[in-house]
N, C-alpha and C positions, 0 to 999 in steps of 0.2 A: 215192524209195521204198525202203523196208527190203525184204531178200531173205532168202529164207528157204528150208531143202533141203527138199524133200517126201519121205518115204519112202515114197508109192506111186509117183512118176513119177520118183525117184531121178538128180533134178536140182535146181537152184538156181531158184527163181521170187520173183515179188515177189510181196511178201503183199498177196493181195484183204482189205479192210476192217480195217484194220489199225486194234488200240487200246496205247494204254499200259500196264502191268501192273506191280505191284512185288512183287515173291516174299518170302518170309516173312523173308529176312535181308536184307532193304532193298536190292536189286540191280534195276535196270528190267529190263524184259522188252518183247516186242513178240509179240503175239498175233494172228491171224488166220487167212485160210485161202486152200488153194491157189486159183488163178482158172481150173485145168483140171480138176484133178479133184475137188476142194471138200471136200478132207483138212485136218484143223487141221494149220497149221504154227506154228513158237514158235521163237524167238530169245532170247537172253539178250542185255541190251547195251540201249542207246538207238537210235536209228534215224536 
């Protein structure tokens, strides 16, 4: 699973339901959200 920092629990968690994404200059991304406190978190990068 991809990991992702939350900045409301200002630590490192794996992303709950995580999708693919490609941002506007063609880079993956990985989208989802925290699984404690259910804040989006976002990665740049493949997973």
């Amino acid at each position: 699973m991809a990991q992702a920092y939350c900045v409301k629990c200002k630590k490192k968690v794996e992303i709950q339901n995580a999708r693919q994404v490609t941002l506007k200059n063609k880079r993956p991304a990985v989208k989802g959200v925290c699984p404690k406190c259910g804040t989006a978190v976002f990665r740049i990068g493949k997973a």
